[in-house]
Backbone as XML, in Angstrom:
<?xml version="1.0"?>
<chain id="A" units="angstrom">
  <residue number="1" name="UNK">
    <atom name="N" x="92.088" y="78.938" z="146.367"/>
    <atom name="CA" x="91.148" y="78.227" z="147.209"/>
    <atom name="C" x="89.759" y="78.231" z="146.559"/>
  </residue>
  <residue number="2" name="UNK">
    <atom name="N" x="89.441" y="79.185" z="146.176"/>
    <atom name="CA" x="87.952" y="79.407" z="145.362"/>
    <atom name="C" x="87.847" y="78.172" z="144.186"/>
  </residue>
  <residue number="3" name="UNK">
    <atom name="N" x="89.152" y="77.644" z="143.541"/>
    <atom name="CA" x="88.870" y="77.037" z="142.738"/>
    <atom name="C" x="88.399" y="75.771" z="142.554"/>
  </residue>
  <residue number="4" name="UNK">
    <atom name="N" x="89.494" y="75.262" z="144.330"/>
    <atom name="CA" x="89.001" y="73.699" z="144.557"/>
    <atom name="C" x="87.618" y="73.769" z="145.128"/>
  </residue>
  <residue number="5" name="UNK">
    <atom name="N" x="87.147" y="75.023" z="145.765"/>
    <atom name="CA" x="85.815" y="75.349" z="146.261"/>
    <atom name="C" x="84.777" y="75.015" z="145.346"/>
  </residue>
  <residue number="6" name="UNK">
    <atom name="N" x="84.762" y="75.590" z="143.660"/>
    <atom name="CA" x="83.883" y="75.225" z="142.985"/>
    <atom name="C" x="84.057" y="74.202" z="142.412"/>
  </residue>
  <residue number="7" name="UNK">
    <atom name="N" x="85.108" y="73.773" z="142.287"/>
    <atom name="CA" x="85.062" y="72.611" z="141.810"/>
    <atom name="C" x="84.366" y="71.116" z="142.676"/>
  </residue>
  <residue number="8" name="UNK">
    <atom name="N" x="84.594" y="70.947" z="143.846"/>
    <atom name="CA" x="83.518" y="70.488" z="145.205"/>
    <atom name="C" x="82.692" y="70.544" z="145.099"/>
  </residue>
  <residue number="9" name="UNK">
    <atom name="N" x="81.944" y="71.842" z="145.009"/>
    <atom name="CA" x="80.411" y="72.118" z="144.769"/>
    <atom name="C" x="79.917" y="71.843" z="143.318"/>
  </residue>
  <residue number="10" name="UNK">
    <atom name="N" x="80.779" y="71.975" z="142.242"/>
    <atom name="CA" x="80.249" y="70.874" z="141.222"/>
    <atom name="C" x="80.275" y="69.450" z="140.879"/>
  </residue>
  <residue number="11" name="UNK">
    <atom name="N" x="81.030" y="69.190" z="141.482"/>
    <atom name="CA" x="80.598" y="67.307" z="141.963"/>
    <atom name="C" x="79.953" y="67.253" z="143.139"/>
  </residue>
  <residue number="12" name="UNK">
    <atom name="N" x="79.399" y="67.922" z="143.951"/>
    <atom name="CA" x="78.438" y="68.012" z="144.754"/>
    <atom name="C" x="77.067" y="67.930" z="143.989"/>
  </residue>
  <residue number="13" name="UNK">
    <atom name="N" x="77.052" y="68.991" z="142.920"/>
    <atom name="CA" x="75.632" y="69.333" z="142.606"/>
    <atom name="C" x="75.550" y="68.181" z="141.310"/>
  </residue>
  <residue number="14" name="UNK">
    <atom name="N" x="76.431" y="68.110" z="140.572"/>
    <atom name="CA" x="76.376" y="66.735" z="139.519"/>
    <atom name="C" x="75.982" y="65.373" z="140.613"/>
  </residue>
  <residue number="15" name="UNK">
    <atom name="N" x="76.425" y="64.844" z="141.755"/>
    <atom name="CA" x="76.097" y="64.234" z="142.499"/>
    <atom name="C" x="74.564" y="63.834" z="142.411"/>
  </residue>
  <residue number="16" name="UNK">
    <atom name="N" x="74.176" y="65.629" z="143.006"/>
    <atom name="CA" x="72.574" y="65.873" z="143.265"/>
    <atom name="C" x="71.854" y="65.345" z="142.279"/>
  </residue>
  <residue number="17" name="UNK">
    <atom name="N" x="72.376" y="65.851" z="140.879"/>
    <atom name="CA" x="71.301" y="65.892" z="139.688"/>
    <atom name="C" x="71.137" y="64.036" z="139.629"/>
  </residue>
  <residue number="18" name="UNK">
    <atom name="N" x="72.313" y="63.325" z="139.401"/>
    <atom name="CA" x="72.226" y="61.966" z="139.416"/>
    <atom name="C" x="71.205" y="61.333" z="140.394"/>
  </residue>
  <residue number="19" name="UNK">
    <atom name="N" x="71.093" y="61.975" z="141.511"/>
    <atom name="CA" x="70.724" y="61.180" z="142.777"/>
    <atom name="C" x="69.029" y="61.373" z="142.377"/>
  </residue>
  <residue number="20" name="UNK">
    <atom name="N" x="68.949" y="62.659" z="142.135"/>
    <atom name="CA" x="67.409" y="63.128" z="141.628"/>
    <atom name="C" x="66.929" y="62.620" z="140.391"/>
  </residue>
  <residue number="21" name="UNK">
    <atom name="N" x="67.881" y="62.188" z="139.571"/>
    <atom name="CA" x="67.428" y="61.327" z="138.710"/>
    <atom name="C" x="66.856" y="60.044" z="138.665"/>
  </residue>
  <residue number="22" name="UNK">
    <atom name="N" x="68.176" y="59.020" z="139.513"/>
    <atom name="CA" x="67.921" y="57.953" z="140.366"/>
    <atom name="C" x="66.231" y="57.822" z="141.082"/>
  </residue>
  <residue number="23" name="UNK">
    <atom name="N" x="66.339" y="58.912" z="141.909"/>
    <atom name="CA" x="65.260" y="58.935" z="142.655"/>
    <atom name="C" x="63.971" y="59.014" z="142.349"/>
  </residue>
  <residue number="24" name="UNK">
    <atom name="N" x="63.874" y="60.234" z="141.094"/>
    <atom name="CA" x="62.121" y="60.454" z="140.452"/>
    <atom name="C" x="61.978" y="59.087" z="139.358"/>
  </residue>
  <residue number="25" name="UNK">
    <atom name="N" x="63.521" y="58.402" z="139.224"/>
    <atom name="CA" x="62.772" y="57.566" z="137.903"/>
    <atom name="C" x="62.672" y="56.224" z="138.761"/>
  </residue>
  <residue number="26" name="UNK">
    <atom name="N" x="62.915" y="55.762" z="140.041"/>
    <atom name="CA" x="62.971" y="54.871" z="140.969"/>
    <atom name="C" x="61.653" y="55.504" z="141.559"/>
  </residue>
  <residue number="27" name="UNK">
    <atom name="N" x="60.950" y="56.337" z="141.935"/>
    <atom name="CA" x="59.284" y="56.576" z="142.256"/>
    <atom name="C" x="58.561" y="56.016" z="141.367"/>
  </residue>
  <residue number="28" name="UNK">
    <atom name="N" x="59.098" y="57.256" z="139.985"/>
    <atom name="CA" x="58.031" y="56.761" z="139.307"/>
    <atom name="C" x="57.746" y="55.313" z="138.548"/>
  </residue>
  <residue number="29" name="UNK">
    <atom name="N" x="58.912" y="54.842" z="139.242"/>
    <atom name="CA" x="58.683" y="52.824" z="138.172"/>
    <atom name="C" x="58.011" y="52.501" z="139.769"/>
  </residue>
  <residue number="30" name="UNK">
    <atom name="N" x="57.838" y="52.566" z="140.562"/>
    <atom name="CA" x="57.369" y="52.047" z="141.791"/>
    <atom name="C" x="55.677" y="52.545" z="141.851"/>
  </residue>
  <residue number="31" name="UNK">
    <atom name="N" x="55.511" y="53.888" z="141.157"/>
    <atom name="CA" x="54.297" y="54.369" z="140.967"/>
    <atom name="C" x="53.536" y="53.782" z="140.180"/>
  </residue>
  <residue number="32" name="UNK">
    <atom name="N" x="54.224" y="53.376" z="138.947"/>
    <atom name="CA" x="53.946" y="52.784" z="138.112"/>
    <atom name="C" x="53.409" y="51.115" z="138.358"/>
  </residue>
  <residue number="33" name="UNK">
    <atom name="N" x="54.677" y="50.444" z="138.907"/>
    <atom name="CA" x="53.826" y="49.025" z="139.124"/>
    <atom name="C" x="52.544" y="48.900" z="139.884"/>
  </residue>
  <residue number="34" name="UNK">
    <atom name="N" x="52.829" y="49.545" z="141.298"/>
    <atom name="CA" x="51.554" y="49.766" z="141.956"/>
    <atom name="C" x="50.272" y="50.191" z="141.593"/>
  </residue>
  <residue number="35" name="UNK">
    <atom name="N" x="50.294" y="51.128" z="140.371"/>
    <atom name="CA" x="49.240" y="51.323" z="139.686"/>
    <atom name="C" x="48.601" y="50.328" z="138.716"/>
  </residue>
  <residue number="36" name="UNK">
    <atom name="N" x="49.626" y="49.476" z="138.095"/>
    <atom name="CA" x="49.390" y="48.484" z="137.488"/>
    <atom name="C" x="49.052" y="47.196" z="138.088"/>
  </residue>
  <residue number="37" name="UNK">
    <atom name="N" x="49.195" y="46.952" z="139.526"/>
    <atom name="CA" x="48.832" y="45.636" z="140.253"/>
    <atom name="C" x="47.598" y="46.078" z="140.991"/>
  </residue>
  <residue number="38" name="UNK">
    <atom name="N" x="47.816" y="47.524" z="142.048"/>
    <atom name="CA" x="46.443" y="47.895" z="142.880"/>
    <atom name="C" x="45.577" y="48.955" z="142.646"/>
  </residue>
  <residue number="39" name="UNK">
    <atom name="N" x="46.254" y="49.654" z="141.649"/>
    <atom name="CA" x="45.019" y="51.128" z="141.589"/>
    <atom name="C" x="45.555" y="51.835" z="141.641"/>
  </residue>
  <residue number="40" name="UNK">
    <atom name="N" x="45.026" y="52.918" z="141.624"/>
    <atom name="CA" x="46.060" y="54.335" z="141.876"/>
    <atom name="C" x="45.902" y="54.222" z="143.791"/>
  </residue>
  <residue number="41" name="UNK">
    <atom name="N" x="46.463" y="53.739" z="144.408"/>
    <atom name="CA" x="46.764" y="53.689" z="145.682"/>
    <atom name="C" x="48.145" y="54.929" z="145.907"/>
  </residue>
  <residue number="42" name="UNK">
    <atom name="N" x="49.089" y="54.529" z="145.093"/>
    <atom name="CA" x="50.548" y="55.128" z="145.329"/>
    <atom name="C" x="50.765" y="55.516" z="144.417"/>
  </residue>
  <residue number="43" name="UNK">
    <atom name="N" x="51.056" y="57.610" z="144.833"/>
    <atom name="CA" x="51.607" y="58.341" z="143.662"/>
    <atom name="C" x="52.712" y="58.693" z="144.660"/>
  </residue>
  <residue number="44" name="UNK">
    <atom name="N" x="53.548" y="59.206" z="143.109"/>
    <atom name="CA" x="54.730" y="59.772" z="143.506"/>
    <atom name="C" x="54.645" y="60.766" z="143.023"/>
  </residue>
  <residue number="45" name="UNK">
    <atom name="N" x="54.986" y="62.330" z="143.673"/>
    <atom name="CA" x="55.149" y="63.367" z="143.284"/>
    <atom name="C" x="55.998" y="64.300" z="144.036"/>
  </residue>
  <residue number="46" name="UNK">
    <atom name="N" x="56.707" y="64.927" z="142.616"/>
    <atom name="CA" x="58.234" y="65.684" z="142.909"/>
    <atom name="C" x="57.674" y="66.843" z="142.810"/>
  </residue>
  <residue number="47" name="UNK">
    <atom name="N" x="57.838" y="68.459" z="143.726"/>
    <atom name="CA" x="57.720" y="69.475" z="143.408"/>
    <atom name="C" x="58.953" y="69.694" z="143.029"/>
  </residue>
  <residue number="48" name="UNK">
    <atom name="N" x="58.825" y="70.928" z="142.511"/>
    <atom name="CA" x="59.903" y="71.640" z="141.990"/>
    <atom name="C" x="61.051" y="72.441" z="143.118"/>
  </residue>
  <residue number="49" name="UNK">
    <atom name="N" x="60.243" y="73.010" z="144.214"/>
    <atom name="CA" x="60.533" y="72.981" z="145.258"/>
    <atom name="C" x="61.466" y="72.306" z="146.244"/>
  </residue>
  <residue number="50" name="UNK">
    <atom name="N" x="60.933" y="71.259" z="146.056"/>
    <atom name="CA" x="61.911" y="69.709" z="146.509"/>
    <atom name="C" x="63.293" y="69.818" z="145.629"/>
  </residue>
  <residue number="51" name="UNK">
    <atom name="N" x="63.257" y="69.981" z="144.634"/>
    <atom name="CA" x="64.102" y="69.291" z="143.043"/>
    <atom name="C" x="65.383" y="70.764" z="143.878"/>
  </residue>
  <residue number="52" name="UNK">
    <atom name="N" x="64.699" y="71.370" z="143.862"/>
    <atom name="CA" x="65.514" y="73.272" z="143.999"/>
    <atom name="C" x="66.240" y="72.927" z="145.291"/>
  </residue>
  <residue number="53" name="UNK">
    <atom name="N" x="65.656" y="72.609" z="145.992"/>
    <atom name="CA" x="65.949" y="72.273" z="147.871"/>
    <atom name="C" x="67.178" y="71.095" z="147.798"/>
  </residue>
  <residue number="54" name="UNK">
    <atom name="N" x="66.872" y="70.203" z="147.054"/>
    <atom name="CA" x="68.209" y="68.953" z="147.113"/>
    <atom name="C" x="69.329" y="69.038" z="146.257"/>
  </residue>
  <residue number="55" name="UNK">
    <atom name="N" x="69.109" y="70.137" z="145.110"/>
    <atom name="CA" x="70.250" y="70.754" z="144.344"/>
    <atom name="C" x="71.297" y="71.740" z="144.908"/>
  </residue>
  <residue number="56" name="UNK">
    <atom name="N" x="70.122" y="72.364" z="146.128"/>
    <atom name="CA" x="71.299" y="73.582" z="146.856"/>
    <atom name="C" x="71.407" y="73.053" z="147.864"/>
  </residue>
  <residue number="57" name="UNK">
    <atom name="N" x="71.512" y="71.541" z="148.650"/>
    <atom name="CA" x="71.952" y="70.533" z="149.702"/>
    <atom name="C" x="72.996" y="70.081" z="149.192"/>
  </residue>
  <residue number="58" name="UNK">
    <atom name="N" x="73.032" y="69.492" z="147.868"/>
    <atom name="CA" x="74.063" y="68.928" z="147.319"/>
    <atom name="C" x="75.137" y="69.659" z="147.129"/>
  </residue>
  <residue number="59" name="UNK">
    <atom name="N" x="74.974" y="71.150" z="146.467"/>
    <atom name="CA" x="76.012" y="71.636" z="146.246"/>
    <atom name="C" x="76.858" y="72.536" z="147.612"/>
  </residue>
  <residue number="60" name="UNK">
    <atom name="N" x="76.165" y="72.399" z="148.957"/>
    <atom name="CA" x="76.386" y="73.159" z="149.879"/>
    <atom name="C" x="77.403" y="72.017" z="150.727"/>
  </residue>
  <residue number="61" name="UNK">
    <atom name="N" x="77.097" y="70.938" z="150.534"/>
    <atom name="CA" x="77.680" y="69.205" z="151.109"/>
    <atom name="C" x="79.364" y="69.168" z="150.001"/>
  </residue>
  <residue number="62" name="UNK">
    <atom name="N" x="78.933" y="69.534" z="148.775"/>
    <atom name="CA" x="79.763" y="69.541" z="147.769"/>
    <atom name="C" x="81.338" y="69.953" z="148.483"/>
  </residue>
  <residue number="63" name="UNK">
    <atom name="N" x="80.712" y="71.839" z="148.716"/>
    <atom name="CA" x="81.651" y="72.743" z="149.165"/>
    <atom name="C" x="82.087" y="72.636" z="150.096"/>
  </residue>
  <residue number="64" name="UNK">
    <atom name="N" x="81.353" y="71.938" z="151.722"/>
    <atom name="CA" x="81.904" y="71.731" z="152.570"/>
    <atom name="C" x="82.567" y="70.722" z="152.754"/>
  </residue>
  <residue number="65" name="UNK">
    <atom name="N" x="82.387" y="69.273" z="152.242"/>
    <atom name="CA" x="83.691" y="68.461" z="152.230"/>
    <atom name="C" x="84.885" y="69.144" z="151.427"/>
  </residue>
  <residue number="66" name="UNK">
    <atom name="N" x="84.690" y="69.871" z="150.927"/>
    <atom name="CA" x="86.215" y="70.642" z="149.564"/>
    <atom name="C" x="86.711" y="71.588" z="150.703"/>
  </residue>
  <residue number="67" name="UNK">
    <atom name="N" x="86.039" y="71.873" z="151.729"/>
    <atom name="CA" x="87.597" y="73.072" z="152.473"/>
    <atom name="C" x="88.507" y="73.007" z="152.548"/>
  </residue>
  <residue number="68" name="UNK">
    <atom name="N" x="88.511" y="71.719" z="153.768"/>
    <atom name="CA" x="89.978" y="71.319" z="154.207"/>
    <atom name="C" x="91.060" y="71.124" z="153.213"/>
  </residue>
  <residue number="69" name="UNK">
    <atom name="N" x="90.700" y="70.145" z="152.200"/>
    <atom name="CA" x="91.320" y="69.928" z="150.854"/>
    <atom name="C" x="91.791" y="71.694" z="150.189"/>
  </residue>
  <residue number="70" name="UNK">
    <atom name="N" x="90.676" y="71.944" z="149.877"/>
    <atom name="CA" x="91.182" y="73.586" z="149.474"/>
    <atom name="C" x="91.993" y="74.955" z="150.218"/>
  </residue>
  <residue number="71" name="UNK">
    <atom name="N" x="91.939" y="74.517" z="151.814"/>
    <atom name="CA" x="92.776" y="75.362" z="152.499"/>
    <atom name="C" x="93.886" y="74.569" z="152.295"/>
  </residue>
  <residue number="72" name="UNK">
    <atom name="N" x="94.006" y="73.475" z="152.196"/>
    <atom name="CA" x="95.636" y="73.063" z="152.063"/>
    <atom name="C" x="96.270" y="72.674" z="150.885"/>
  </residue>
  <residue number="73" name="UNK">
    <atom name="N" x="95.360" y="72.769" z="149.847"/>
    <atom name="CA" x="96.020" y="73.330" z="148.357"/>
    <atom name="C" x="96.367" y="75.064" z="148.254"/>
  </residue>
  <residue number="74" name="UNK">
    <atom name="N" x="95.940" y="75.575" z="148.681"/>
    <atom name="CA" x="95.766" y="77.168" z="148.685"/>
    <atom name="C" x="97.042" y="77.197" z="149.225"/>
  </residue>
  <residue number="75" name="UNK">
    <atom name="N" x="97.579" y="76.758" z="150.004"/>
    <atom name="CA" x="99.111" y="76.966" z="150.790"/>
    <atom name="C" x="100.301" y="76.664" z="149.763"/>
  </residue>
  <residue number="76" name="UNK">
    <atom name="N" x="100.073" y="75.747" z="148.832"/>
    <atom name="CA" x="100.501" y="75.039" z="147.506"/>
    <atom name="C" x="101.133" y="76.292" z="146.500"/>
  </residue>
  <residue number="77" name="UNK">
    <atom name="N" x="102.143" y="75.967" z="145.903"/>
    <atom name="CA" x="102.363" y="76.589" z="144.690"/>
    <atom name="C" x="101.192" y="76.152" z="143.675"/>
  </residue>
  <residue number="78" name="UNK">
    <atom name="N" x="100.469" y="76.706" z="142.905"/>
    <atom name="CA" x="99.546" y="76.093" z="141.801"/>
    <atom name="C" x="99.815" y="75.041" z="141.275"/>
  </residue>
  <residue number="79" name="UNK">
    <atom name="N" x="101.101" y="74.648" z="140.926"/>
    <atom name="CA" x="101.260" y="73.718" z="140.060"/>
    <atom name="C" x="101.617" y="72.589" z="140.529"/>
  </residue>
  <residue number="80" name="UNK">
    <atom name="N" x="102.047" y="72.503" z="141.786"/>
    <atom name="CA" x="101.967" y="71.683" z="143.371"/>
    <atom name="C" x="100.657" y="71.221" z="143.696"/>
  </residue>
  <residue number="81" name="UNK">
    <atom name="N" x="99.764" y="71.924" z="143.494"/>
    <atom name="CA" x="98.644" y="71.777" z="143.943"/>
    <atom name="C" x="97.832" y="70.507" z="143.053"/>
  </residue>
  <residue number="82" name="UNK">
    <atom name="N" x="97.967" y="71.252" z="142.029"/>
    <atom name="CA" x="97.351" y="70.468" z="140.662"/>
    <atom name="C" x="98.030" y="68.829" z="140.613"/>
  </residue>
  <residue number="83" name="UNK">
    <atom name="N" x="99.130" y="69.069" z="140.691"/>
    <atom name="CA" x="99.940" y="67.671" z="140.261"/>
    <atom name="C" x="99.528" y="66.398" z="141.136"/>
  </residue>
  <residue number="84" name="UNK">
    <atom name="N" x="99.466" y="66.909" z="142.717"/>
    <atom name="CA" x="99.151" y="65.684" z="144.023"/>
    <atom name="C" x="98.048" y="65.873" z="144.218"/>
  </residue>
  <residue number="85" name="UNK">
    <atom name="N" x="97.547" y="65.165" z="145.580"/>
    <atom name="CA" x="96.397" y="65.242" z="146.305"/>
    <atom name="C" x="96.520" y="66.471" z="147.094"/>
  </residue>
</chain>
């Protein structure tokens, strides 16, 4: 069970990193035009804080959709498990 567990929570947190990627480089082109049409009116700024906070959301979302799936592989012979859904 632990295994489909981490494995969940690492496409959970790979999820995260994408989404945070998506997201600071989708600010900062939005920061960017706005600065280039009105001024510095609109910044965008990521703490680190934030970055830390949506990495351990992601991977906590990760693990909890993987239970059900992982309590009912865990019942599985291993190699049962591996082969189907």
């Amino acid at each position: 069970m632990l295994i489909f567990l981490i494995e969940s929570g690492l496409l959970g947190l790979i999820g995260g990193v994408i989404g945070i990627l998506l997201g600071v480089g989708l600010g900062k082109g939005v920061e960017y035009i706005a600065v280039n049409a009105i001024g510095s009116l609109l910044r965008a700024d990521f703490s680190p804080a934030l970055i830390i906070g949506i990495l351990f959301f992601s991977l906590i979302i990760g693990m909890s959709s993987g239970v059900l799936p992982a309590m009912q592989a865990s019942k599985l012979k291993p190699v049962d498990a591996l082969r189907y859904e």
